[in-house]
PDB file of N, CA, C and O in Angstrom:
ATOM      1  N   UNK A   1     309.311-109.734  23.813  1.00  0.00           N
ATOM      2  CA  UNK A   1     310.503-109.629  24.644  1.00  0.00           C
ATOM      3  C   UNK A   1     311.671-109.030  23.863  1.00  0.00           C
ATOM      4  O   UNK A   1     312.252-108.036  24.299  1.00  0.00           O
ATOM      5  N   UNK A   2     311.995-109.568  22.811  1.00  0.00           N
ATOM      6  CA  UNK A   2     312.877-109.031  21.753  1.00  0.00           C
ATOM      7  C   UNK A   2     312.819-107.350  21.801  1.00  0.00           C
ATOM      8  O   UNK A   2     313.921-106.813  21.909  1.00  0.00           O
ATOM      9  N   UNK A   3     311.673-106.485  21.734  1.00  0.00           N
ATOM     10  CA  UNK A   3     311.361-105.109  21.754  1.00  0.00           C
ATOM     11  C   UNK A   3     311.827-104.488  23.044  1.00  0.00           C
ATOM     12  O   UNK A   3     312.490-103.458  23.167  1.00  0.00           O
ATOM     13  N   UNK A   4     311.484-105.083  23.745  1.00  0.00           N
ATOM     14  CA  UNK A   4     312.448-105.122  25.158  1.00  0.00           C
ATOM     15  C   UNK A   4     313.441-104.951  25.343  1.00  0.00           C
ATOM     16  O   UNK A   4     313.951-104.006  25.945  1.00  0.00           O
ATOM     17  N   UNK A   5     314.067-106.104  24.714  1.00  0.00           N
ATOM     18  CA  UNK A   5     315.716-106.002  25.274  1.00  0.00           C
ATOM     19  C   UNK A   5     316.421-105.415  24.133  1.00  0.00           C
ATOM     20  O   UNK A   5     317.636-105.573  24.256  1.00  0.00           O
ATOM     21  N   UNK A   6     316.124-104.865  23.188  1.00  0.00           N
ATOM     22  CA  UNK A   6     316.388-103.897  22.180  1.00  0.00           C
ATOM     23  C   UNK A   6     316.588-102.646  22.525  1.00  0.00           C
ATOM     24  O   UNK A   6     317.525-101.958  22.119  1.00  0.00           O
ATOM     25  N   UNK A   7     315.261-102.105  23.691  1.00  0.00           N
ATOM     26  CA  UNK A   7     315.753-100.878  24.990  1.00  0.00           C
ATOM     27  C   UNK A   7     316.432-100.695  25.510  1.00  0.00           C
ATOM     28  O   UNK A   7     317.309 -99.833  25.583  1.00  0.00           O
ATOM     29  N   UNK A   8     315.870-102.300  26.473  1.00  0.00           N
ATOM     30  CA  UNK A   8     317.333-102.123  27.147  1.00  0.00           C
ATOM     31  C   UNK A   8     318.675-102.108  27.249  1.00  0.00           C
ATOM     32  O   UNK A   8     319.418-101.901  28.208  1.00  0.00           O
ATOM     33  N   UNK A   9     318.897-102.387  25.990  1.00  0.00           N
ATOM     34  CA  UNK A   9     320.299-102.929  25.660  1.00  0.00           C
ATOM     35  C   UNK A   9     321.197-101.290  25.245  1.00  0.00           C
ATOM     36  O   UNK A   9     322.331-100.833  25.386  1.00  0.00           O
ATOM     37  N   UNK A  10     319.612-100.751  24.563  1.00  0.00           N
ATOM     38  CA  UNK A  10     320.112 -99.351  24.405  1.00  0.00           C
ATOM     39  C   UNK A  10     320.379 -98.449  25.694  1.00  0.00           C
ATOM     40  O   UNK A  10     321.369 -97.788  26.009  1.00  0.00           O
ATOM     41  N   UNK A  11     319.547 -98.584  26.128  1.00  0.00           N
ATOM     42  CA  UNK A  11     319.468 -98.464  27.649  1.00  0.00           C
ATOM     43  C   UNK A  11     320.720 -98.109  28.458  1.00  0.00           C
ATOM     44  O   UNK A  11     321.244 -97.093  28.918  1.00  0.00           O
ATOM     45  N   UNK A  12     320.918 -99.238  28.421  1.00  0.00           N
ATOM     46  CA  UNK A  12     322.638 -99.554  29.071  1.00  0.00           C
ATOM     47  C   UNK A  12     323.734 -99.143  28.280  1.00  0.00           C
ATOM     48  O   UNK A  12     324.824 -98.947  28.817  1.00  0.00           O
ATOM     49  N   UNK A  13     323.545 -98.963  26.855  1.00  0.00           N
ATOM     50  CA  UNK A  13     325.169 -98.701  25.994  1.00  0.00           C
ATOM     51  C   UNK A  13     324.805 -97.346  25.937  1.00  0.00           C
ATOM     52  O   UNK A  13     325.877 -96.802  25.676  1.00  0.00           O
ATOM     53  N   UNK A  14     323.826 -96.335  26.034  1.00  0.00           N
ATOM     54  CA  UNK A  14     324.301 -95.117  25.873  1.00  0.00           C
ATOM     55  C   UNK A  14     324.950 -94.073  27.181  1.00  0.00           C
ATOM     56  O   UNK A  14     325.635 -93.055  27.076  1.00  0.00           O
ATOM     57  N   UNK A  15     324.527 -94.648  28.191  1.00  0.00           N
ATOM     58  CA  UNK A  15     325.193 -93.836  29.476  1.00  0.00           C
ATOM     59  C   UNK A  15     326.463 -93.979  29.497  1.00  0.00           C
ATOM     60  O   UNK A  15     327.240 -93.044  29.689  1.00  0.00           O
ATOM     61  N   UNK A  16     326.984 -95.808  29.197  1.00  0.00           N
ATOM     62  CA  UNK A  16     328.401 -96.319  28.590  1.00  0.00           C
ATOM     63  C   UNK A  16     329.377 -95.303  28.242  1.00  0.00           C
ATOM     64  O   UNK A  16     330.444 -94.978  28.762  1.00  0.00           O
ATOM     65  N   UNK A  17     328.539 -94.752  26.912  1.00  0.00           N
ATOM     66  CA  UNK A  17     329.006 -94.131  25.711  1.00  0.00           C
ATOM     67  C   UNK A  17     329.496 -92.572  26.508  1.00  0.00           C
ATOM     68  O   UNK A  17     330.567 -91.981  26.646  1.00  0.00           O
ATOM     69  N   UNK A  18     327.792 -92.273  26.996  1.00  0.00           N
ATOM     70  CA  UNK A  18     328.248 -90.570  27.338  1.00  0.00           C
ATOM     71  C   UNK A  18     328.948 -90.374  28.921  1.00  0.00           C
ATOM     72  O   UNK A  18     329.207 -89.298  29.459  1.00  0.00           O
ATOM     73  N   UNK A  19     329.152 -91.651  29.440  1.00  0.00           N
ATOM     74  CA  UNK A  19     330.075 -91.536  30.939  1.00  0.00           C
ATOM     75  C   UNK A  19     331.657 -92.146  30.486  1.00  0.00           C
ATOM     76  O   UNK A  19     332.395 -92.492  31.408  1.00  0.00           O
ATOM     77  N   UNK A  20     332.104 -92.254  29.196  1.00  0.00           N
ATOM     78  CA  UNK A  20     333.585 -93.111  28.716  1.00  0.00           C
ATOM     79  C   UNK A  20     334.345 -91.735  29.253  1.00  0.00           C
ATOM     80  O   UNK A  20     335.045 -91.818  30.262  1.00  0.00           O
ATOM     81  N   UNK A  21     334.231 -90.779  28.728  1.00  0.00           N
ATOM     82  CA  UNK A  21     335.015 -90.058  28.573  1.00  0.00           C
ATOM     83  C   UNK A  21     335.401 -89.013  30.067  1.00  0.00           C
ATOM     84  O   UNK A  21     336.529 -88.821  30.523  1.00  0.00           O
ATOM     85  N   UNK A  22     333.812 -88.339  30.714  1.00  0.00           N
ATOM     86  CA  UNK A  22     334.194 -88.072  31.716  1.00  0.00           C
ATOM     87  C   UNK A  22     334.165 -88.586  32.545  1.00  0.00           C
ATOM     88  O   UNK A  22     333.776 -87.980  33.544  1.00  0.00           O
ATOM     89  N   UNK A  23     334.497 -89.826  32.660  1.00  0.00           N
ATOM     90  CA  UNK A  23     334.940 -90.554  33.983  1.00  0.00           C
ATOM     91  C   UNK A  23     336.367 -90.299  34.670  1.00  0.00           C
ATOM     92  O   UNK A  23     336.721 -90.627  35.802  1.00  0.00           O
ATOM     93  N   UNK A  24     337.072 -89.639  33.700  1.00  0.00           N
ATOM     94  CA  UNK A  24     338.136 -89.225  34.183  1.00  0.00           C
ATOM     95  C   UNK A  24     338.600 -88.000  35.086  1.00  0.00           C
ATOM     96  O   UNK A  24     339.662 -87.707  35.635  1.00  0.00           O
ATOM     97  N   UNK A  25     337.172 -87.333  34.992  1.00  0.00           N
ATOM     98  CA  UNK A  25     336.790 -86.242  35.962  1.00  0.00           C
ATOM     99  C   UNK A  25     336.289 -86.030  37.450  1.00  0.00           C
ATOM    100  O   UNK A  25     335.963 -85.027  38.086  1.00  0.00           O
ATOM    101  N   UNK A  26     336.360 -87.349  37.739  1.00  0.00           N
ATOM    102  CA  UNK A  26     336.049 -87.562  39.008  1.00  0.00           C
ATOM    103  C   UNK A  26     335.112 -89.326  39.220  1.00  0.00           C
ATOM    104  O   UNK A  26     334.859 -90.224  38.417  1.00  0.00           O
ATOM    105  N   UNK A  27     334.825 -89.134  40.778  1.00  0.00           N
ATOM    106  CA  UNK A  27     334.058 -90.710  40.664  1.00  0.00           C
ATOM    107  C   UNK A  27     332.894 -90.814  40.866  1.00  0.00           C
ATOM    108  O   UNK A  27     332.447 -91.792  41.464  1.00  0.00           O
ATOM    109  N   UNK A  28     332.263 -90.005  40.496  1.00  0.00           N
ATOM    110  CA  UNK A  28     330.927 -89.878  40.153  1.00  0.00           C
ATOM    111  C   UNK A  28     330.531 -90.684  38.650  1.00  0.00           C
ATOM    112  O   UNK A  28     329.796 -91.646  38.428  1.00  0.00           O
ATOM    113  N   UNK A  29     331.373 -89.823  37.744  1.00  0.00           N
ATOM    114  CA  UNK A  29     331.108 -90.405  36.585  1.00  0.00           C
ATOM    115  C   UNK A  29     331.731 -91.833  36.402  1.00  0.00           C
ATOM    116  O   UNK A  29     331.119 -92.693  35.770  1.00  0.00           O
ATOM    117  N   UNK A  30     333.038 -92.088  37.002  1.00  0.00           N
ATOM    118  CA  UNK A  30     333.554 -93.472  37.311  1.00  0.00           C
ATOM    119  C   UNK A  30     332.195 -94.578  37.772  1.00  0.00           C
ATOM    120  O   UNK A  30     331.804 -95.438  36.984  1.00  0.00           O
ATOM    121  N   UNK A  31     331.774 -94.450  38.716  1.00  0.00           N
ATOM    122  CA  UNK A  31     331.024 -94.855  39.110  1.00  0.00           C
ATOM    123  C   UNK A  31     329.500 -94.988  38.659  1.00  0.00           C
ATOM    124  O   UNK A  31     328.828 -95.856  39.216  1.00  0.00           O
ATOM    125  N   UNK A  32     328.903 -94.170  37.668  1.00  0.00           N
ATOM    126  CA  UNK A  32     328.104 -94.503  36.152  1.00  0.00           C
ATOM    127  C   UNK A  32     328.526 -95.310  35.436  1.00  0.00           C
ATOM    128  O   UNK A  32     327.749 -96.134  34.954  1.00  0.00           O
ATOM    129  N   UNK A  33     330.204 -95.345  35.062  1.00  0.00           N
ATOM    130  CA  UNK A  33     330.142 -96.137  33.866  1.00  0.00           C
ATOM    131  C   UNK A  33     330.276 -97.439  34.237  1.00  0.00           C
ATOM    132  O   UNK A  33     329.636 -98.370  33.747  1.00  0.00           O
ATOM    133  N   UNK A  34     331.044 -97.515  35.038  1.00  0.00           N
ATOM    134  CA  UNK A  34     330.671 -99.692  36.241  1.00  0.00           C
ATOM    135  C   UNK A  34     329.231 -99.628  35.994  1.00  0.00           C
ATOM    136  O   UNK A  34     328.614-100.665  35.749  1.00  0.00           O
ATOM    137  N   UNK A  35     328.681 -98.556  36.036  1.00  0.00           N
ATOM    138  CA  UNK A  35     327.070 -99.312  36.401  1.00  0.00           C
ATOM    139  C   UNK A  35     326.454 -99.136  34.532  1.00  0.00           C
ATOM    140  O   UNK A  35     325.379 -99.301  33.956  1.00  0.00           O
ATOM    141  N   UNK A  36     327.254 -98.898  34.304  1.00  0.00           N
ATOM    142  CA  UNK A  36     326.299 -98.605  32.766  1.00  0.00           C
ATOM    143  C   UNK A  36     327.125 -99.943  32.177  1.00  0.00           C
ATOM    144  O   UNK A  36     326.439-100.604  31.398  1.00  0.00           O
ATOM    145  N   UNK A  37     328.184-100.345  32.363  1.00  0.00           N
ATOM    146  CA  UNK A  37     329.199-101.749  32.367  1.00  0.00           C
ATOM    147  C   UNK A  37     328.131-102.935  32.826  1.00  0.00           C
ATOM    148  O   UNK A  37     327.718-103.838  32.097  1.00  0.00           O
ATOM    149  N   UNK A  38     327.825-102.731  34.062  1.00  0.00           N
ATOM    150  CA  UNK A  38     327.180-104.087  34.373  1.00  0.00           C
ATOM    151  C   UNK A  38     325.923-104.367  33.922  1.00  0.00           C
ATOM    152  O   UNK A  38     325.544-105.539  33.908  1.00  0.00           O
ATOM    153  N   UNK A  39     324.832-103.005  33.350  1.00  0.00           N
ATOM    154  CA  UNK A  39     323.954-103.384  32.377  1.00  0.00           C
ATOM    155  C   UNK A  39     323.962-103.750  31.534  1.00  0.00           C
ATOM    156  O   UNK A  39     323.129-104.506  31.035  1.00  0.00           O
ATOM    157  N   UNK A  40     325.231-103.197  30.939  1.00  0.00           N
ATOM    158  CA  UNK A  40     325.519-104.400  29.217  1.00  0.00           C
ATOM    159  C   UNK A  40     325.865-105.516  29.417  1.00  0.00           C
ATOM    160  O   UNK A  40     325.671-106.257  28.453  1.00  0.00           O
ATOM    161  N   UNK A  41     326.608-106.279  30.859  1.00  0.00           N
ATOM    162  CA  UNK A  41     326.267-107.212  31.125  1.00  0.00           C
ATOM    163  C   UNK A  41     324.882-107.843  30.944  1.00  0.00           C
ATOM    164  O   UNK A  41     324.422-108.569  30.062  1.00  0.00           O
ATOM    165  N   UNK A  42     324.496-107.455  31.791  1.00  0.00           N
ATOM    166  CA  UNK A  42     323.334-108.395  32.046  1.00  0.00           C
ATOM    167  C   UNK A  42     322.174-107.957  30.567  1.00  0.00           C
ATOM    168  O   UNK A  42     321.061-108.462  30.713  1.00  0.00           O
ATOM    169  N   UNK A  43     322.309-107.277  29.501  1.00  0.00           N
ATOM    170  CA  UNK A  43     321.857-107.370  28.569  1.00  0.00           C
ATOM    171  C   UNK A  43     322.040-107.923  27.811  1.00  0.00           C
ATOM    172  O   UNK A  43     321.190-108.339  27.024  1.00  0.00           O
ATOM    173  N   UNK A  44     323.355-108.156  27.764  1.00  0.00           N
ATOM    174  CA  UNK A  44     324.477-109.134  26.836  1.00  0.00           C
ATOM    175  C   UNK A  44     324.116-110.700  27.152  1.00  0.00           C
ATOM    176  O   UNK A  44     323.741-111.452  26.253  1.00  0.00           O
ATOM    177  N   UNK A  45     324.251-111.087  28.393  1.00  0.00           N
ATOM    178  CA  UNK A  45     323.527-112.310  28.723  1.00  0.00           C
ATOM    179  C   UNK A  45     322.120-113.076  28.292  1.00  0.00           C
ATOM    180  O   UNK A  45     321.796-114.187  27.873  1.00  0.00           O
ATOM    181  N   UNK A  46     321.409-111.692  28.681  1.00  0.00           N
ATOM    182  CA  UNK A  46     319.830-111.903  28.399  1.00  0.00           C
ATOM    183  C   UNK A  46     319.841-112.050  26.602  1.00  0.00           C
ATOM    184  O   UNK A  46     318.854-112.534  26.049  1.00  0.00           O
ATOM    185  N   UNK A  47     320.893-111.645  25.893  1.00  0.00           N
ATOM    186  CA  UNK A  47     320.356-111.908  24.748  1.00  0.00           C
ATOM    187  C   UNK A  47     321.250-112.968  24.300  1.00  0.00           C
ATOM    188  O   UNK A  47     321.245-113.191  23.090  1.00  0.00           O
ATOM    189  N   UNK A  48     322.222-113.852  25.240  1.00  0.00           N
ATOM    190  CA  UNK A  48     322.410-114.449  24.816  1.00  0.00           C
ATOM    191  C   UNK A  48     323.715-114.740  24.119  1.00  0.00           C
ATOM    192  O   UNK A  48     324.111-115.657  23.399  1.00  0.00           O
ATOM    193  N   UNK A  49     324.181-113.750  24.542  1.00  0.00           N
ATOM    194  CA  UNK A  49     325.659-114.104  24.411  1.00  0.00           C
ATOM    195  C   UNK A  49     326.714-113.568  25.292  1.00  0.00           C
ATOM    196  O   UNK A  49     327.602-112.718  25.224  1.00  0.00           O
ATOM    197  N   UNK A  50     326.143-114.609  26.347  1.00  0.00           N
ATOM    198  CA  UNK A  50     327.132-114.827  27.931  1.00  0.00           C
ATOM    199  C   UNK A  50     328.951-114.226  27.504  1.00  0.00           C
ATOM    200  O   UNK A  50     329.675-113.416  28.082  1.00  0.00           O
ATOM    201  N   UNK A  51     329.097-114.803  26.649  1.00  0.00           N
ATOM    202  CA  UNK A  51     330.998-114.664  26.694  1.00  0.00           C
ATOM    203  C   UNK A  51     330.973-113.063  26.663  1.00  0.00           C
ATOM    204  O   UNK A  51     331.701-112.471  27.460  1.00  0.00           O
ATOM    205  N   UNK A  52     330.292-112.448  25.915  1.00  0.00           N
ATOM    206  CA  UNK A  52     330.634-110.916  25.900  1.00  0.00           C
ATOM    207  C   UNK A  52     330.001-110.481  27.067  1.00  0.00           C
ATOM    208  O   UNK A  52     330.480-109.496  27.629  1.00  0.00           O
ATOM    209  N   UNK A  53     328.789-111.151  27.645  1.00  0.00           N
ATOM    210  CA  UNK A  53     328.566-110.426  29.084  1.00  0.00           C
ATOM    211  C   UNK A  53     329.339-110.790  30.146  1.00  0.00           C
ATOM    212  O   UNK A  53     329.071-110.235  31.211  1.00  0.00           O
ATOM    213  N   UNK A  54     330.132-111.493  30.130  1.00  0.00           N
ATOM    214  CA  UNK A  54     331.402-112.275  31.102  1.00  0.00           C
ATOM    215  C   UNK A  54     332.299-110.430  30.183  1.00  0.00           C
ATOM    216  O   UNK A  54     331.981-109.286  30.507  1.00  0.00           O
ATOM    217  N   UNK A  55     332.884-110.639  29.584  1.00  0.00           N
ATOM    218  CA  UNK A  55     333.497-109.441  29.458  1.00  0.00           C
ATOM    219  C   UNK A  55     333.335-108.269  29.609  1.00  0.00           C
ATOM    220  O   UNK A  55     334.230-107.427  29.681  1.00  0.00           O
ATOM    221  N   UNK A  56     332.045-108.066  29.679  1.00  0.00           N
ATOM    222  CA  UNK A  56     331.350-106.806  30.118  1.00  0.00           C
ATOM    223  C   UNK A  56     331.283-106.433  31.906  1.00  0.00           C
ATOM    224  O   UNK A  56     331.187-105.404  32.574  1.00  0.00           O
ATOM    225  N   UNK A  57     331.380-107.721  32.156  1.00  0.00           N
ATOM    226  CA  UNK A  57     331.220-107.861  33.783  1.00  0.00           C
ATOM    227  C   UNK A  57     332.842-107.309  34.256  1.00  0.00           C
ATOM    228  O   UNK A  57     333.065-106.229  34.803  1.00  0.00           O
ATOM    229  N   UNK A  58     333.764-108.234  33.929  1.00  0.00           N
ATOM    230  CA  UNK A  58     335.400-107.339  33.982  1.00  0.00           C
ATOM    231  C   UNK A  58     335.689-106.513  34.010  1.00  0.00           C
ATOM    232  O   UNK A  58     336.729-106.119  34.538  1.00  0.00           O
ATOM    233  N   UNK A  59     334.527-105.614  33.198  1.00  0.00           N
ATOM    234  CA  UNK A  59     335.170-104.234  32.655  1.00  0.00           C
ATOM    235  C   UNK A  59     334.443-103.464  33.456  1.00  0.00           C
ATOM    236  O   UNK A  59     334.919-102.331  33.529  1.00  0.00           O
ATOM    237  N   UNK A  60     333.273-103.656  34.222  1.00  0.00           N
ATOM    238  CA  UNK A  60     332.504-102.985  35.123  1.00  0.00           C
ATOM    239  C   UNK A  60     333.336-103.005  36.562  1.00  0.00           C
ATOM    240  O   UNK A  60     333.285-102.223  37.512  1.00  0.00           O
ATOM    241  N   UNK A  61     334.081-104.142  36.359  1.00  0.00           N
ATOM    242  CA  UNK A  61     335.085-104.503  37.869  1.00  0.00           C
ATOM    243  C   UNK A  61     336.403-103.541  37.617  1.00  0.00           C
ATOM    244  O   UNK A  61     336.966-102.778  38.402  1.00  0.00           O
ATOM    245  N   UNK A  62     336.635-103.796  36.498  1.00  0.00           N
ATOM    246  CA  UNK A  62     337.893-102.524  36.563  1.00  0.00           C
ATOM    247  C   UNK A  62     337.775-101.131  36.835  1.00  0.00           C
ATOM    248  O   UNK A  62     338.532-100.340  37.398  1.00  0.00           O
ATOM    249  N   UNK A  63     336.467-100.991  36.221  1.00  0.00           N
ATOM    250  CA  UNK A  63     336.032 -99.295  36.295  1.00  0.00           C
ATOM    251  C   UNK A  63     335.531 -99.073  37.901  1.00  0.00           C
ATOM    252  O   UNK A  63     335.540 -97.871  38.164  1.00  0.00           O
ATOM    253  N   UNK A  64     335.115 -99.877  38.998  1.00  0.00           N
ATOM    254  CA  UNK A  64     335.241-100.064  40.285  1.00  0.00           C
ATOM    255  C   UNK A  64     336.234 -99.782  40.616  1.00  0.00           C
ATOM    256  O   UNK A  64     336.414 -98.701  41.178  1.00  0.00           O
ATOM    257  N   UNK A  65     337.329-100.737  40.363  1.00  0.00           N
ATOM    258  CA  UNK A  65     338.036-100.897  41.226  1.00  0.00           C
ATOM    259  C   UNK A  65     338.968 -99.681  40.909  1.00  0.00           C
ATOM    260  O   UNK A  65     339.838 -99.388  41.729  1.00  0.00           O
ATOM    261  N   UNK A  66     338.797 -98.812  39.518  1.00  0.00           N
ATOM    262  CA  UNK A  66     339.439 -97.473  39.432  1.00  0.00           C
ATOM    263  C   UNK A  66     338.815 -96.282  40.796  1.00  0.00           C
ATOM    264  O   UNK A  66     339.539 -95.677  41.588  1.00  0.00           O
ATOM    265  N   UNK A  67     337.711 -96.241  40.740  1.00  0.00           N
ATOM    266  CA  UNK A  67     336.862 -95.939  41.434  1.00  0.00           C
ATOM    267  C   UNK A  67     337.504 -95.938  42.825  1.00  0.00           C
ATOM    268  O   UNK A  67     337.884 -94.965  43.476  1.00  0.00           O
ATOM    269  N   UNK A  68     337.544 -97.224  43.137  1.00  0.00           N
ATOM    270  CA  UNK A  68     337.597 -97.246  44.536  1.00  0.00           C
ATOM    271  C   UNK A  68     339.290 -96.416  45.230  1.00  0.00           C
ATOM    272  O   UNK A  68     339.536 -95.831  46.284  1.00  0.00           O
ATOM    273  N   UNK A  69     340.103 -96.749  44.063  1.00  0.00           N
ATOM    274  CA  UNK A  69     341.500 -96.576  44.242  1.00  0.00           C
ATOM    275  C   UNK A  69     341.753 -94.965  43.780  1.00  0.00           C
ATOM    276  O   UNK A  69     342.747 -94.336  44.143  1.00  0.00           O
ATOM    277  N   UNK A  70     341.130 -94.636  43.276  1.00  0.00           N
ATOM    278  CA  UNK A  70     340.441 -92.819  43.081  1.00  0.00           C
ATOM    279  C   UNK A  70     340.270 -92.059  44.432  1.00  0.00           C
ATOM    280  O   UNK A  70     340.861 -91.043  44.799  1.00  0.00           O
ATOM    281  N   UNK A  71     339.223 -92.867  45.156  1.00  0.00           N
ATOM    282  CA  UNK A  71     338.417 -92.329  46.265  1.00  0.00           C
ATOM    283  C   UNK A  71     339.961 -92.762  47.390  1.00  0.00           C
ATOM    284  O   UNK A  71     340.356 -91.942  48.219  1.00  0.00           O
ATOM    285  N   UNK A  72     340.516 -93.869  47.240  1.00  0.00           N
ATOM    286  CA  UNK A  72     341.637 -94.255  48.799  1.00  0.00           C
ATOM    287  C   UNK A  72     342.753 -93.072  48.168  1.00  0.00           C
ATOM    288  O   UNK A  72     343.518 -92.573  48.994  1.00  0.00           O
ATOM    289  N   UNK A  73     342.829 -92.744  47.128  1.00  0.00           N
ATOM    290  CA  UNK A  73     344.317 -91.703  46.947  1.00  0.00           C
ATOM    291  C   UNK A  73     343.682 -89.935  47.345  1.00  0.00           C
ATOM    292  O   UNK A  73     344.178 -89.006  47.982  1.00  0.00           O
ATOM    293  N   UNK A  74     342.137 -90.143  46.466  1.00  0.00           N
ATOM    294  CA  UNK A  74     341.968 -88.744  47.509  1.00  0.00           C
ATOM    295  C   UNK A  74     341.838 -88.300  48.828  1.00  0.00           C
ATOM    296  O   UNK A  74     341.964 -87.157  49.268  1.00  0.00           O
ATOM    297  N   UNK A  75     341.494 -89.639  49.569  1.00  0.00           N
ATOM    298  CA  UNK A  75     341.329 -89.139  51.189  1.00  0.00           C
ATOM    299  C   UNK A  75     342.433 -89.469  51.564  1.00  0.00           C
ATOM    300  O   UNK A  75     342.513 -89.463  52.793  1.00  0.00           O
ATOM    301  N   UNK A  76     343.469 -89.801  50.978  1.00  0.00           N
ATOM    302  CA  UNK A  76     344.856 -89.697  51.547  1.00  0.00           C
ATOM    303  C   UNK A  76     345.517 -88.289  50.977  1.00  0.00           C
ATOM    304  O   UNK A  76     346.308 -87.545  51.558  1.00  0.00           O
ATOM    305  N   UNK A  77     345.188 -88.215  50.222  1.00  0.00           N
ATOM    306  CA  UNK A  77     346.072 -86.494  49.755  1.00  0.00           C
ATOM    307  C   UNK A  77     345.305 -85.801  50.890  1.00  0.00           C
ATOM    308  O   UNK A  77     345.980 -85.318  51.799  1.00  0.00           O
ATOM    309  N   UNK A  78     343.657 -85.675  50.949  1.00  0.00           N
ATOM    310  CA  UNK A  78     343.174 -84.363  51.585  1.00  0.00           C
ATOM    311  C   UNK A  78     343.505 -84.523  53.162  1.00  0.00           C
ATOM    312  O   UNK A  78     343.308 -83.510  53.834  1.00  0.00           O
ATOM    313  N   UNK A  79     344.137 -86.040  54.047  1.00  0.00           N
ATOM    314  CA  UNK A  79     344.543 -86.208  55.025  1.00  0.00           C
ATOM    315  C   UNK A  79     345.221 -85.864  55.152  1.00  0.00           C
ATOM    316  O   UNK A  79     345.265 -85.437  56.306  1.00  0.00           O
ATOM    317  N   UNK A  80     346.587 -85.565  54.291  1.00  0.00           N
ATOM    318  CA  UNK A  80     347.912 -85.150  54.497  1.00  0.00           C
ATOM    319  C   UNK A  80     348.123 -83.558  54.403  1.00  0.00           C
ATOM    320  O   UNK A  80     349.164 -83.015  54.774  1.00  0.00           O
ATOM    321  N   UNK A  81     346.647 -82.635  53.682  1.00  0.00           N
ATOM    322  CA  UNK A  81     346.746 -80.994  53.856  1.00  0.00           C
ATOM    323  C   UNK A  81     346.603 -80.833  54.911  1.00  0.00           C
ATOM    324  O   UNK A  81     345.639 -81.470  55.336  1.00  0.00           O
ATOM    325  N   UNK A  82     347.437 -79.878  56.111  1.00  0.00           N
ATOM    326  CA  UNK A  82     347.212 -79.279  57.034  1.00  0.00           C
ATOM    327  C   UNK A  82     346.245 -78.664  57.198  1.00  0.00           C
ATOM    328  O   UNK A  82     346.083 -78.036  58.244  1.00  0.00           O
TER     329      UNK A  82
END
């Protein structure tokens, strides 16, 4: 199991890594890195150390909720072009 979650753990921190930066390019990539967030959650847990996957979980909620507030300001700008 250990060999396992050694993957997966990689698994989850490298999309992290290569979606940090262009997430700021739209919410596509926003929306990778919540999800590459909530795998280090739940990897972080599985190995056992809940407090950093409790923090990992936050940070997958913020990068949402950027997300979501991304997507309500663009369909309000493209509502307001004639």
């Amino acid at each position: 199991m250990n060999g396992g979650l050694t993957i997966f753990g990689a698994a989850a921190v490298a999309p992290m890594l290569t979606f940090y930066e262009p997430e700021r390019c739209g919410g596509d990539f926003m929306v990778a890195f919540a999800g590459a967030r909530f795998a280090s959650s739940v990897h972080r847990s599985l190995a056992g150390t809940w407090p950093f996957g409790v923090i990992e979980v936050v940070w997958a909620g913020v990068a949402a909720r950027r997300w979501a507030t991304a997507k309500t300001v663009a369909a309000t700008a493209q509502a307001r072009v004639p």
